[in-house]
N, CA, C and O atoms as a GROMACS GRO file, in nm:
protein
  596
    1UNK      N    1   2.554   1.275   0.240
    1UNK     CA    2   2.451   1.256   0.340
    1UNK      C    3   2.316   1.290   0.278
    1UNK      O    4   2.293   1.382   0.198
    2UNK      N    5   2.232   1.205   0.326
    2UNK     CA    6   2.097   1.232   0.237
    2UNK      C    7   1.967   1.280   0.360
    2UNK      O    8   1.927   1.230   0.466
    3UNK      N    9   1.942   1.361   0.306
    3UNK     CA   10   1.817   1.441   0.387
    3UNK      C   11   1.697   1.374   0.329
    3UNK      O   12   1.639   1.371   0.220
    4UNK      N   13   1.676   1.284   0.525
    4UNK     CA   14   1.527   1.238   0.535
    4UNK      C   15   1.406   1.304   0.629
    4UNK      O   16   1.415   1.352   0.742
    5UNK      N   17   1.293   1.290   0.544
    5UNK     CA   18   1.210   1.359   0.621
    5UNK      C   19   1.119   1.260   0.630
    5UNK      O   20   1.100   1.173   0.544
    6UNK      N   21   1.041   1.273   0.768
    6UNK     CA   22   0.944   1.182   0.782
    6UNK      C   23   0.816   1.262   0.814
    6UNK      O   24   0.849   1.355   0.887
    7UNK      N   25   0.698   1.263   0.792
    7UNK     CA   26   0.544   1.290   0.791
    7UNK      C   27   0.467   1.233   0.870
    7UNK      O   28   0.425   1.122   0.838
    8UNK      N   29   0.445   1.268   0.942
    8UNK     CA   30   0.321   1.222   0.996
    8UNK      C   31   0.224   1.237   1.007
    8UNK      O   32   0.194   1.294   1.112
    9UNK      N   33   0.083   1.189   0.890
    9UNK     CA   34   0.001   1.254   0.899
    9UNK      C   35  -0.160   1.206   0.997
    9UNK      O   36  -0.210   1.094   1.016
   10UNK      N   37  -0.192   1.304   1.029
   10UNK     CA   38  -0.322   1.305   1.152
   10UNK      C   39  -0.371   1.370   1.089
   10UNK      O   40  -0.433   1.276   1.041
   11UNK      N   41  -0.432   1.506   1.001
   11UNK     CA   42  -0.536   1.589   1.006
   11UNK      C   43  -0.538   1.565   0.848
   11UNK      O   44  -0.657   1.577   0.820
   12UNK      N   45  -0.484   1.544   0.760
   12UNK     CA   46  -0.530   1.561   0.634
   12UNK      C   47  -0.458   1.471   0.592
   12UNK      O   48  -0.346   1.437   0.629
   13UNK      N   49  -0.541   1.422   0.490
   13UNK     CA   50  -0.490   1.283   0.389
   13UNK      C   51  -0.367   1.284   0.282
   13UNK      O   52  -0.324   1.381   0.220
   14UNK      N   53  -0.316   1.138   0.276
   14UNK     CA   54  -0.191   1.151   0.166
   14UNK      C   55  -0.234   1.243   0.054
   14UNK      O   56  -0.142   1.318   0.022
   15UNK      N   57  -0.361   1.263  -0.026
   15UNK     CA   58  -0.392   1.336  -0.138
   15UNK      C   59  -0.400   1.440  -0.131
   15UNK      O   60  -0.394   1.501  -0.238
   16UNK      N   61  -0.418   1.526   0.004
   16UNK     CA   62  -0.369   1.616   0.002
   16UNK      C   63  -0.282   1.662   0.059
   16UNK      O   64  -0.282   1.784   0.069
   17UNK      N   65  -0.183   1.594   0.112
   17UNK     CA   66  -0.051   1.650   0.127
   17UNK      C   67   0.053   1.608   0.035
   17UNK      O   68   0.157   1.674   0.040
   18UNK      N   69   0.048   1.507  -0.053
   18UNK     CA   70   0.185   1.468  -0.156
   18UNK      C   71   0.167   1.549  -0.268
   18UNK      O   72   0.261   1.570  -0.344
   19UNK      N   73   0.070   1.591  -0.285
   19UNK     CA   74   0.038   1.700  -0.453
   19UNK      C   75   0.154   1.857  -0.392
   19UNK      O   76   0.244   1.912  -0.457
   20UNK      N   77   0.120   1.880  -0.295
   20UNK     CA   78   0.198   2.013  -0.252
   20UNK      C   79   0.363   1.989  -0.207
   20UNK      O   80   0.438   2.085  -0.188
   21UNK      N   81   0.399   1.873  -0.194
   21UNK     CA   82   0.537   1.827  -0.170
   21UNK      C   83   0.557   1.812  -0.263
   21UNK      O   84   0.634   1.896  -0.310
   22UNK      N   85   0.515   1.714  -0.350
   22UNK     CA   86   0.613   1.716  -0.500
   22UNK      C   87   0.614   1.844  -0.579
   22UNK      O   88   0.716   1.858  -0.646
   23UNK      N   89   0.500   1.968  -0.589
   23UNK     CA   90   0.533   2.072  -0.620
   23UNK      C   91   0.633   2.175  -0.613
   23UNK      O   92   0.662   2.257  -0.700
   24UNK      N   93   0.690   2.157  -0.472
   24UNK     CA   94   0.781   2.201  -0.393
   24UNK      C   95   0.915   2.130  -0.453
   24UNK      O   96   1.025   2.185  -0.449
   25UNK      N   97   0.894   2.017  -0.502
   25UNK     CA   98   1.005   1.931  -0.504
   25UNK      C   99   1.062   1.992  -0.663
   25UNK      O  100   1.177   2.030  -0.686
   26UNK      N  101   0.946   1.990  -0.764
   26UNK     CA  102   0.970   2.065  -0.864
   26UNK      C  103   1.001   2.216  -0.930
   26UNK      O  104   1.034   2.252  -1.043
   27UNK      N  105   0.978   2.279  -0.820
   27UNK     CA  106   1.010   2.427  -0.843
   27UNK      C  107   1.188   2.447  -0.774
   27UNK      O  108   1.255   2.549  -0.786
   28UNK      N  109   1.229   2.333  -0.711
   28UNK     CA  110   1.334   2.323  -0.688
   28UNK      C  111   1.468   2.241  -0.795
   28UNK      O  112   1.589   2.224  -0.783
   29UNK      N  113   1.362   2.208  -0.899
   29UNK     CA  114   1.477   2.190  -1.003
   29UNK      C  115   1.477   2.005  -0.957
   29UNK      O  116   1.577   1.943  -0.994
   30UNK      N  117   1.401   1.950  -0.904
   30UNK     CA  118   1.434   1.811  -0.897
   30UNK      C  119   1.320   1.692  -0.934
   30UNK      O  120   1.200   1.710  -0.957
   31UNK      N  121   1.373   1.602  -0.931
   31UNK     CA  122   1.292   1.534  -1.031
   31UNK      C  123   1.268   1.435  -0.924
   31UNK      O  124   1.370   1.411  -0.859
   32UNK      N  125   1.148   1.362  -0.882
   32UNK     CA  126   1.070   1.287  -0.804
   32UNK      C  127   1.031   1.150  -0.850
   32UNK      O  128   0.981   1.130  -0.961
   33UNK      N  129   1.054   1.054  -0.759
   33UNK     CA  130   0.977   0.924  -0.776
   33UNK      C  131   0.902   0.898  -0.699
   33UNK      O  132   0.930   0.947  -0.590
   34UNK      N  133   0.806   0.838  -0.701
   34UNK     CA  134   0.689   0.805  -0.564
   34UNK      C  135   0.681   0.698  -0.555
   34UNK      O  136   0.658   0.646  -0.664
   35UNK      N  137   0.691   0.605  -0.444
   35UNK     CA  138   0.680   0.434  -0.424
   35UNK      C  139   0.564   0.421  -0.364
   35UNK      O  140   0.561   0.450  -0.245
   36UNK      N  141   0.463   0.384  -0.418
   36UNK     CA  142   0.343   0.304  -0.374
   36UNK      C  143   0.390   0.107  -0.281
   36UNK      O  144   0.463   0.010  -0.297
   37UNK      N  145   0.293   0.155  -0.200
   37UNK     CA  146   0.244  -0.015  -0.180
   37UNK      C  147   0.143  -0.069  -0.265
   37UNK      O  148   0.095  -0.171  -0.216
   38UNK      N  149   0.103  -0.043  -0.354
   38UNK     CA  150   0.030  -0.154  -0.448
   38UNK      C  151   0.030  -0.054  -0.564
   38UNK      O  152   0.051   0.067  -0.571
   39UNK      N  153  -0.009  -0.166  -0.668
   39UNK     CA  154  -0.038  -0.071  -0.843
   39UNK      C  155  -0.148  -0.058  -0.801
   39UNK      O  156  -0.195   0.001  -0.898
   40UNK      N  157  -0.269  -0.071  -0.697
   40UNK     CA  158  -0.403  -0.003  -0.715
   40UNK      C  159  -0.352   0.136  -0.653
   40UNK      O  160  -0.346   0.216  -0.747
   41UNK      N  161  -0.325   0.178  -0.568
   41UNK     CA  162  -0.243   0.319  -0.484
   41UNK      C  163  -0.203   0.361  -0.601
   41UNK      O  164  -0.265   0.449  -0.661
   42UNK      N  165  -0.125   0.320  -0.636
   42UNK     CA  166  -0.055   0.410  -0.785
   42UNK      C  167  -0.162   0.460  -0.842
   42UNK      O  168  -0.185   0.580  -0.834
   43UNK      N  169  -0.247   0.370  -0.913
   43UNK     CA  170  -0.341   0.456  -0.999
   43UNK      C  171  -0.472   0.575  -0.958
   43UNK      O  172  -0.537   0.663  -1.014
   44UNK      N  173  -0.457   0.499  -0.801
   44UNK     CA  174  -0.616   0.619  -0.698
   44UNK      C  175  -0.456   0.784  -0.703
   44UNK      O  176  -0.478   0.899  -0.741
   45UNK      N  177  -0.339   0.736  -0.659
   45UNK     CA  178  -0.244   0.843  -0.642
   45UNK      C  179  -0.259   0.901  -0.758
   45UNK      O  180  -0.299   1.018  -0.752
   46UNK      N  181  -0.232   0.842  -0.898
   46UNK     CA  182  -0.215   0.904  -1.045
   46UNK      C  183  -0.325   1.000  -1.039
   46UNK      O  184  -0.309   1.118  -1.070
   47UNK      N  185  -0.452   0.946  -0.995
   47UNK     CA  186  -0.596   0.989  -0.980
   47UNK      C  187  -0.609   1.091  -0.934
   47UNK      O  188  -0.696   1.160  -0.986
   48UNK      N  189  -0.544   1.141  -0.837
   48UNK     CA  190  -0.569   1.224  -0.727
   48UNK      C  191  -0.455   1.344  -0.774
   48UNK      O  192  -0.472   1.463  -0.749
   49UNK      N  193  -0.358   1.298  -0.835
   49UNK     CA  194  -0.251   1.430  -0.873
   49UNK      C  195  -0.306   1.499  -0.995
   49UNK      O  196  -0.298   1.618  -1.024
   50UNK      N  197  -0.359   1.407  -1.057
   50UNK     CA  198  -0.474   1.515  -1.178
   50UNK      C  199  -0.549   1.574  -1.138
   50UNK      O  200  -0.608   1.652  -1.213
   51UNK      N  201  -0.586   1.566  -0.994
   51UNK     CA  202  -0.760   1.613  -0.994
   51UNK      C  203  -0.766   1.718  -0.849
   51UNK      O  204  -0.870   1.773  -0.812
   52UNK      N  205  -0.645   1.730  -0.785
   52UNK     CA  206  -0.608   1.780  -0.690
   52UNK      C  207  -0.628   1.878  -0.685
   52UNK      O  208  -0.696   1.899  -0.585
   53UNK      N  209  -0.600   1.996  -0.758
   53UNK     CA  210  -0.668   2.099  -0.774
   53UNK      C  211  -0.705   2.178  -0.938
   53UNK      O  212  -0.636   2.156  -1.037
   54UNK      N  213  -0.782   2.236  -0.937
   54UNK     CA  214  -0.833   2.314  -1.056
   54UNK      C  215  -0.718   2.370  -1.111
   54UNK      O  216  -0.670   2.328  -1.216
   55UNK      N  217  -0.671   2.460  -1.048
   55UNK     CA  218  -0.577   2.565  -1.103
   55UNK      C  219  -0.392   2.531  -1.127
   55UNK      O  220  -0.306   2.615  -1.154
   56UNK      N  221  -0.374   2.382  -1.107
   56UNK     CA  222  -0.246   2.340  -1.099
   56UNK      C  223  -0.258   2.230  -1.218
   56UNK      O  224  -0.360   2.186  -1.272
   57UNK      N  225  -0.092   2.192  -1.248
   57UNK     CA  226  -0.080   2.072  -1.369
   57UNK      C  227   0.041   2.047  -1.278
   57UNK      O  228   0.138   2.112  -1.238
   58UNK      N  229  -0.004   1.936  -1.265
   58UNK     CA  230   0.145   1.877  -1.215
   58UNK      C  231   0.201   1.757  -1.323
   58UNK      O  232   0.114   1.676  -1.357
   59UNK      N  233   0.314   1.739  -1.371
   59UNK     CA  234   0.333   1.682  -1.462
   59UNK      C  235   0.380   1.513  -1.393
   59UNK      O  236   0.472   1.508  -1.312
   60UNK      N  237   0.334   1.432  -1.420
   60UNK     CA  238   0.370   1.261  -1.392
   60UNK      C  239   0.255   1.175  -1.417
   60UNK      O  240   0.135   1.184  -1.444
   61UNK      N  241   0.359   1.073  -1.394
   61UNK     CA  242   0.275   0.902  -1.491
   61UNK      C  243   0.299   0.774  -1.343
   61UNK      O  244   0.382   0.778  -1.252
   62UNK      N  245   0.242   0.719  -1.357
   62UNK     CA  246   0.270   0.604  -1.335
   62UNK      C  247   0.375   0.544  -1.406
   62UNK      O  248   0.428   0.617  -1.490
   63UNK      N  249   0.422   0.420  -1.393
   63UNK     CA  250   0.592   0.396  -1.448
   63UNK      C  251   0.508   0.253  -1.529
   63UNK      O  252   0.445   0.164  -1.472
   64UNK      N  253   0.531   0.268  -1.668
   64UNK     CA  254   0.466   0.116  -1.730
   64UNK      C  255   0.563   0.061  -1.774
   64UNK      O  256   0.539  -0.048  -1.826
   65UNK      N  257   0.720   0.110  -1.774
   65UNK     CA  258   0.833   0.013  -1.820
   65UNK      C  259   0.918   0.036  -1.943
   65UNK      O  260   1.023  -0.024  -1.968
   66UNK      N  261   0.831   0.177  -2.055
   66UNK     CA  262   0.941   0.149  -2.133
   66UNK      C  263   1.031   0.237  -2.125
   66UNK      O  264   1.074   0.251  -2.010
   67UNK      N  265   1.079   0.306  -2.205
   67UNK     CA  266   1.166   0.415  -2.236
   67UNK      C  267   1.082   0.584  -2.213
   67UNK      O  268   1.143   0.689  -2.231
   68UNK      N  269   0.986   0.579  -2.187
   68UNK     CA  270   0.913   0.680  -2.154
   68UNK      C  271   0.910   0.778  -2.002
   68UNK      O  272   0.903   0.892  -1.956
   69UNK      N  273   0.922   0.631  -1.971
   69UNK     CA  274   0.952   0.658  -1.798
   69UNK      C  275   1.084   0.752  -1.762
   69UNK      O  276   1.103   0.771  -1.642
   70UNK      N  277   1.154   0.796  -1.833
   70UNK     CA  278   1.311   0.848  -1.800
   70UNK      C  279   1.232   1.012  -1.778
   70UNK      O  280   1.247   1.077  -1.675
   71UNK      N  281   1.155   1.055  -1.886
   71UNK     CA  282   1.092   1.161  -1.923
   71UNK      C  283   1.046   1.233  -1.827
   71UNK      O  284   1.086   1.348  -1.810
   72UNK      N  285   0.927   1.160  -1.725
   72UNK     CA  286   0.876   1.261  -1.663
   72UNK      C  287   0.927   1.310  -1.535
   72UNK      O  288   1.003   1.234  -1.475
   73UNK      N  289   0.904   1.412  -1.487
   73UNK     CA  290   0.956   1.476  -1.409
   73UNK      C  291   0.876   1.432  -1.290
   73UNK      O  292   0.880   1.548  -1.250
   74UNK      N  293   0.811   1.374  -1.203
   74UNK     CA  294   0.739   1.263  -1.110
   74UNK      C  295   0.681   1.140  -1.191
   74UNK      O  296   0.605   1.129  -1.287
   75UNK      N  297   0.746   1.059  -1.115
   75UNK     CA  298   0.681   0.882  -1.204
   75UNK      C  299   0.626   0.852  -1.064
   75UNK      O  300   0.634   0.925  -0.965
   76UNK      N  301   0.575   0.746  -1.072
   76UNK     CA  302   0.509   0.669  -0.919
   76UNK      C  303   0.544   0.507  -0.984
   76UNK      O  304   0.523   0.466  -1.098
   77UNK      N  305   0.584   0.459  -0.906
   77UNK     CA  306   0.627   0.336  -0.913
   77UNK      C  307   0.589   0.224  -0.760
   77UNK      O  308   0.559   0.278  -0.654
   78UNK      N  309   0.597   0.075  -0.771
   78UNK     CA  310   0.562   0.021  -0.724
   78UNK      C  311   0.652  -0.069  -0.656
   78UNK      O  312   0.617  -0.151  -0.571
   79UNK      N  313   0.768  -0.050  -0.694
   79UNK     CA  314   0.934  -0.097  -0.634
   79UNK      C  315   1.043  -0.001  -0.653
   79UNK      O  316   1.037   0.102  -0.719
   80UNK      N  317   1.157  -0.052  -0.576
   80UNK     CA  318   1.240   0.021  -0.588
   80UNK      C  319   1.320   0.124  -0.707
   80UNK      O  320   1.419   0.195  -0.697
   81UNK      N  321   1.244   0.100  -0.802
   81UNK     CA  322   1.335   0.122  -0.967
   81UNK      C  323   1.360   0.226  -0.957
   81UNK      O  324   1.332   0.258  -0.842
   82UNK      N  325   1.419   0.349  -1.037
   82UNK     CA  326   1.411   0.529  -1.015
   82UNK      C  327   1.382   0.534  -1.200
   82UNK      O  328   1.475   0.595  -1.252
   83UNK      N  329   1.322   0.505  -1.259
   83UNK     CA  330   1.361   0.544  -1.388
   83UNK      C  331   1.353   0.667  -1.469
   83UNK      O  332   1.373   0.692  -1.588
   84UNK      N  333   1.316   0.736  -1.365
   84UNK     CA  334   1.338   0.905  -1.448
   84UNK      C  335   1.468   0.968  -1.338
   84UNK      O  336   1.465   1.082  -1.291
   85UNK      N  337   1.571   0.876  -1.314
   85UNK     CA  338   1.668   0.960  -1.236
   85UNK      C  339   1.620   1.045  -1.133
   85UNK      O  340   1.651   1.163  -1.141
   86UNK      N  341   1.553   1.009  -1.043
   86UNK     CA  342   1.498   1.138  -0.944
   86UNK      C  343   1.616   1.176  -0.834
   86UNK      O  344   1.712   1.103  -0.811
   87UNK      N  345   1.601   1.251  -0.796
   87UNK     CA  346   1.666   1.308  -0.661
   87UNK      C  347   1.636   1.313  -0.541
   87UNK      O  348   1.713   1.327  -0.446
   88UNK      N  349   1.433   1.292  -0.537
   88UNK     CA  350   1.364   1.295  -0.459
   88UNK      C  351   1.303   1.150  -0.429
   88UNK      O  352   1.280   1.065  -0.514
   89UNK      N  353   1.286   1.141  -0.321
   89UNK     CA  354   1.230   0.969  -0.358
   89UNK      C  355   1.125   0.978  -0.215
   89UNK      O  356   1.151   1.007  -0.099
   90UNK      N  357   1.011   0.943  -0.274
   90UNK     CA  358   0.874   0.943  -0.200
   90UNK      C  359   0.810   0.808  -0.102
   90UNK      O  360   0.743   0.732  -0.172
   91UNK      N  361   0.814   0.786  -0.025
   91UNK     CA  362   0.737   0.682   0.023
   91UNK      C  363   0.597   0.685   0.068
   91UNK      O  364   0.583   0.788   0.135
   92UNK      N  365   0.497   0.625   0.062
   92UNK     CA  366   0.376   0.638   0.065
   92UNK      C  367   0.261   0.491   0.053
   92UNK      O  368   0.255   0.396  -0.025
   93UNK      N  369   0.203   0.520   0.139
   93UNK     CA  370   0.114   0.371   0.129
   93UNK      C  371   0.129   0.262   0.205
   93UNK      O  372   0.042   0.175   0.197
   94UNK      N  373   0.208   0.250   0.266
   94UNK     CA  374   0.304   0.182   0.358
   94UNK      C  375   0.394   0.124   0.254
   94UNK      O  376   0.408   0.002   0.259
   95UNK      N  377   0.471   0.202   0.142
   95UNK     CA  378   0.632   0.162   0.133
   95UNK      C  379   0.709   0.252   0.242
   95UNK      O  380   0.686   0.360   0.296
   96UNK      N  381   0.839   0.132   0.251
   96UNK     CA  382   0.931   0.184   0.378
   96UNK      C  383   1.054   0.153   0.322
   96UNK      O  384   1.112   0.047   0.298
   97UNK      N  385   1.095   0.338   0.297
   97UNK     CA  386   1.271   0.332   0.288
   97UNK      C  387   1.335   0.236   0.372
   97UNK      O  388   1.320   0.222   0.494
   98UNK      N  389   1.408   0.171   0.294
   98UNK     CA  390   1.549   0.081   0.348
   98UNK      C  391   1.694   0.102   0.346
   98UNK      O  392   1.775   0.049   0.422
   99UNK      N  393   1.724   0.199   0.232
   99UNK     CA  394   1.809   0.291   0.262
   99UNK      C  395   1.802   0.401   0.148
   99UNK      O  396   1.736   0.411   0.045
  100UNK      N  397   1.900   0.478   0.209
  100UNK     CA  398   1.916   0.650   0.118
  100UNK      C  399   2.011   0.662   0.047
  100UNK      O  400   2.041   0.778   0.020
  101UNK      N  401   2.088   0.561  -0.006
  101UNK     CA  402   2.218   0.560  -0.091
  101UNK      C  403   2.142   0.660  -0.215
  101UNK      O  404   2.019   0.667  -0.225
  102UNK      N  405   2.211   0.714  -0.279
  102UNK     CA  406   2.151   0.736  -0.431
  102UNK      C  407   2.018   0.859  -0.408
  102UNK      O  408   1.913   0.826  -0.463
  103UNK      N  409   2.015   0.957  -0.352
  103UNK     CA  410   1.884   1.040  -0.353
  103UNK      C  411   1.996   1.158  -0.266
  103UNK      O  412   2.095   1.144  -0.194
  104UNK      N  413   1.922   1.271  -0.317
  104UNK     CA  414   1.946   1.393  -0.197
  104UNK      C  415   1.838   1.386  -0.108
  104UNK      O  416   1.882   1.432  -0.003
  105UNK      N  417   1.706   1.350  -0.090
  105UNK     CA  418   1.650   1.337  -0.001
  105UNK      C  419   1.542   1.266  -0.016
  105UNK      O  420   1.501   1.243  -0.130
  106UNK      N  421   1.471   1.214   0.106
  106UNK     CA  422   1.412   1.067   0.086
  106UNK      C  423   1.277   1.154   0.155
  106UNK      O  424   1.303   1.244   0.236
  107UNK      N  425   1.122   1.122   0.117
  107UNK     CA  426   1.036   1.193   0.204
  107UNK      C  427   0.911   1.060   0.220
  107UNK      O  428   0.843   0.999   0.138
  108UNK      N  429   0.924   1.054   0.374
  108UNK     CA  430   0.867   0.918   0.400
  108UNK      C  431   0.751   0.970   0.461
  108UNK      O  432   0.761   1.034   0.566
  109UNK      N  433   0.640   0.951   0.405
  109UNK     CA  434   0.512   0.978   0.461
  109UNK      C  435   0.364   0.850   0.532
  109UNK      O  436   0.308   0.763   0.465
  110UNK      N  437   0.342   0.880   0.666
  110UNK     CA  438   0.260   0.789   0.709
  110UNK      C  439   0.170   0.817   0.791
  110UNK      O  440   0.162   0.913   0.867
  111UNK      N  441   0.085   0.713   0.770
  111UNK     CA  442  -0.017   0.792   0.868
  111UNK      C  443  -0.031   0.703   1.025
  111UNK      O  444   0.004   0.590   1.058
  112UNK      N  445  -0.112   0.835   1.110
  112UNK     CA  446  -0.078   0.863   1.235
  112UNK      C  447  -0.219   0.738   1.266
  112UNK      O  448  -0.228   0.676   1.372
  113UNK      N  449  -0.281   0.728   1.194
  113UNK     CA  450  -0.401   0.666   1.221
  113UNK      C  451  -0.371   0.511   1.213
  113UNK      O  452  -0.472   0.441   1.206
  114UNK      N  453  -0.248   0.445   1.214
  114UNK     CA  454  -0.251   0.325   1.134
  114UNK      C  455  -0.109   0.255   1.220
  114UNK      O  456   0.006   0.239   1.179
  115UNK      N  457  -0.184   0.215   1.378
  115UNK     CA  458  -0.054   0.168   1.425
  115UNK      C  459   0.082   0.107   1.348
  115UNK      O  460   0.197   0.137   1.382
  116UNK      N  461   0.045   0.008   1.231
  116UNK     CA  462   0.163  -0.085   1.186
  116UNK      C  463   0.222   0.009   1.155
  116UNK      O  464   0.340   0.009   1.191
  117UNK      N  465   0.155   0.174   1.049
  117UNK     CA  466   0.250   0.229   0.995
  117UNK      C  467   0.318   0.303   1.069
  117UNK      O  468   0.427   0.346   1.030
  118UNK      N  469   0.260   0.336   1.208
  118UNK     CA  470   0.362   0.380   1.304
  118UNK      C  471   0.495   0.327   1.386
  118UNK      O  472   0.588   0.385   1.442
  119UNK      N  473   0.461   0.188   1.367
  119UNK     CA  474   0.550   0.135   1.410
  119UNK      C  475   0.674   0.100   1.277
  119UNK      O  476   0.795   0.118   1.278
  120UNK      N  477   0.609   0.060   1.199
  120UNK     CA  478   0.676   0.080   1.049
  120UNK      C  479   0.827   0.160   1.066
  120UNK      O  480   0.943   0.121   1.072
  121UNK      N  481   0.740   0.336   1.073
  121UNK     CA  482   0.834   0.419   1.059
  121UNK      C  483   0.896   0.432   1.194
  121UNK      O  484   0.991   0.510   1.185
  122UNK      N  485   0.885   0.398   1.287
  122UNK     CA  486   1.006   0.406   1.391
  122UNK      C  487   1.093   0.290   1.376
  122UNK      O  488   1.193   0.287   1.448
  123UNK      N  489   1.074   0.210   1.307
  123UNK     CA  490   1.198   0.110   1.263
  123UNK      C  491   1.277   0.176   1.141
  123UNK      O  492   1.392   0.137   1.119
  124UNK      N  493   1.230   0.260   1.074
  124UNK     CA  494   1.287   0.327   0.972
  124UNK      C  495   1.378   0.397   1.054
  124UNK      O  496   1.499   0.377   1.066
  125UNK      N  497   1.312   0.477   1.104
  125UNK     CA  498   1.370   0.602   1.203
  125UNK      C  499   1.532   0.546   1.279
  125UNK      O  500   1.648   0.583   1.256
  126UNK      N  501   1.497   0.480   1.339
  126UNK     CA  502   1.591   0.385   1.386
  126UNK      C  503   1.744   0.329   1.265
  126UNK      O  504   1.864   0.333   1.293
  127UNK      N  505   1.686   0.288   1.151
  127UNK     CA  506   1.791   0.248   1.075
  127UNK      C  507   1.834   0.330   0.961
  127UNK      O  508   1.924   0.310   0.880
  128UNK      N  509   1.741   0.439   0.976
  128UNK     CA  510   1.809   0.548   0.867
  128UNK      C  511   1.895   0.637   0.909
  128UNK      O  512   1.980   0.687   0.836
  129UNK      N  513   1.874   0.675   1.071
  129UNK     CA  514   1.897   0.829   1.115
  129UNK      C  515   2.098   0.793   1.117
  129UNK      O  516   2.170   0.891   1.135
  130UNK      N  517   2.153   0.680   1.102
  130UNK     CA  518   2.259   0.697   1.060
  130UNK      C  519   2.358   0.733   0.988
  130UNK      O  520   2.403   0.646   0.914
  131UNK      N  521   2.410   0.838   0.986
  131UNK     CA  522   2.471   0.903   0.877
  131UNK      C  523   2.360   0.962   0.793
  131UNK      O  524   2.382   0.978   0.673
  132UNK      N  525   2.255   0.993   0.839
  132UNK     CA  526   2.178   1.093   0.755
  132UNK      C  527   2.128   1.156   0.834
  132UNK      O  528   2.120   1.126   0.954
  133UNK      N  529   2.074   1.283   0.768
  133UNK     CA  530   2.025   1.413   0.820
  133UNK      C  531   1.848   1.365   0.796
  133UNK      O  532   1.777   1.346   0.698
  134UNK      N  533   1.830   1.359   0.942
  134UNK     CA  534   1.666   1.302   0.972
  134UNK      C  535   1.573   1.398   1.064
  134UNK      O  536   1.615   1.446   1.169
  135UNK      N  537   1.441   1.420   1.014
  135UNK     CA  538   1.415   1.513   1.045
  135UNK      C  539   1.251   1.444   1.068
  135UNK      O  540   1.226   1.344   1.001
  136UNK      N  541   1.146   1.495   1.156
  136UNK     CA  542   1.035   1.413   1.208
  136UNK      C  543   0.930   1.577   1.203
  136UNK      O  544   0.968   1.689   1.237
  137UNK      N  545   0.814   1.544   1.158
  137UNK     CA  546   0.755   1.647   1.109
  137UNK      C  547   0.601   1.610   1.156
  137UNK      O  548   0.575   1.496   1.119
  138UNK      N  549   0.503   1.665   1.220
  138UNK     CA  550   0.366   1.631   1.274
  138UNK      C  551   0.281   1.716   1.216
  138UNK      O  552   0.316   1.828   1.177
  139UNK      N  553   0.138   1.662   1.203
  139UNK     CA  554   0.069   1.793   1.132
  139UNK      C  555   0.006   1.852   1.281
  139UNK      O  556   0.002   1.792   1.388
  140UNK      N  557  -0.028   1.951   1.259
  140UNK     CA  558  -0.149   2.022   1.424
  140UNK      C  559  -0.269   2.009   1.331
  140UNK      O  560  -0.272   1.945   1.226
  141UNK      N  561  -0.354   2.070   1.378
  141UNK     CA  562  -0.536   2.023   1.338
  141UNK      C  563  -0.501   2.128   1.216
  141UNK      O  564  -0.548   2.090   1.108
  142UNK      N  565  -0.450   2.217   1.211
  142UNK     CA  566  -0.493   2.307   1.118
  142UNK      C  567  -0.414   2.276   0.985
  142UNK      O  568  -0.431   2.348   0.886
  143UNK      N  569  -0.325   2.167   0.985
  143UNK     CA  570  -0.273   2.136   0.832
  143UNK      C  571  -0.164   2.148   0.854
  143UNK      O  572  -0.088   2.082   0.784
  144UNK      N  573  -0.112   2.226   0.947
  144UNK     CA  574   0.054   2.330   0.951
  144UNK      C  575   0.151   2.171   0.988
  144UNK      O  576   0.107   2.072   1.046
  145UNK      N  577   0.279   2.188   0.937
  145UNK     CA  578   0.354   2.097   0.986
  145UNK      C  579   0.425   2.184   1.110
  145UNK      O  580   0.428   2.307   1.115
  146UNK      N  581   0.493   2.075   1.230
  146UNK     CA  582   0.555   2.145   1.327
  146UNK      C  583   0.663   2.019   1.326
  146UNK      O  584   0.622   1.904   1.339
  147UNK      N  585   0.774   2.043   1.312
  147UNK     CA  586   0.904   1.989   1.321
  147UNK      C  587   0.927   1.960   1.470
  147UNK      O  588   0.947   2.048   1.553
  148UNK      N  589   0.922   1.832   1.496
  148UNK     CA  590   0.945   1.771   1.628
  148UNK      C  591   1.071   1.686   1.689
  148UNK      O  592   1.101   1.654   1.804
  149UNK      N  593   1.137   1.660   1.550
  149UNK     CA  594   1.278   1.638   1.600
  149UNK      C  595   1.362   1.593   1.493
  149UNK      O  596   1.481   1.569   1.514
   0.00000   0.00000   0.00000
């Protein structure tokens, strides 16, 4: 069974909430992929995980295809591929999990501001919560997540 989480974000932006999830994801011993909706997202995302904060290194690439890609410990990619074996698998940008075969947990993030992507993820919601452990997460004004179902 694969543990999905879904995001919803209202008070603060994907850049700053995916730099502190995949951190989390890495101090746990697991290795991350991130699915963009476009190679421009990929590279503003690549952009934004370097520059996110002063005092952090988070280690990942964008995915260019060769044999390099197995290496890092977060890649960002633009389709389905996993090529660094992750465990974690990211959605973002409006990509939308289709299924959770193959991951211990899937973390689908969208924003609250962007009807399609709301409606997006309640069709997800709908075809994932089968046989997986699904979990729905809101931000409040102050950043905090509150687990809503």
């Amino acid at each position: 069974m694969t543990e999905i989480l879904f995001y919803h974000l209202e008070f603060q932006p994907l850049e700053r909430v995916v730099p502190v999830l995949l951190e989390k994801t890495l101090e746990r011993g697991w290795r991350a992929v991130v699915e963009t909706g476009s190679s421009e997202r990929a590279e503003a995302l690549d952009t934004a995980l370097w520059t996110y904060r002063d005092d952090s290194f988070l280690p990942h690439a964008v995915a260019s295809g060769d044999e390099f890609d197995a290496e890092h410990p977060v890649l960002i990619v633009t389709d389905a591929s996993n090529p660094n074996g992750a465990q974690v698998r990211f959605f973002v940008d409006r990509a939308v999990p289709q299924a959770a075969a193959g991951y211990q947990r899937l973390v689908y993030l969208f924003s609250g501001h962007d009807p399609d992507a709301v409606a997006e993820a309640r069709t997800a919601w709908r075809a994932l919560r089968e046989g997986n452990e699904v979990t729905y997460w809101q931000q409040d004004p102050s950043g905090r997540w509150a687990k809503k179902a």
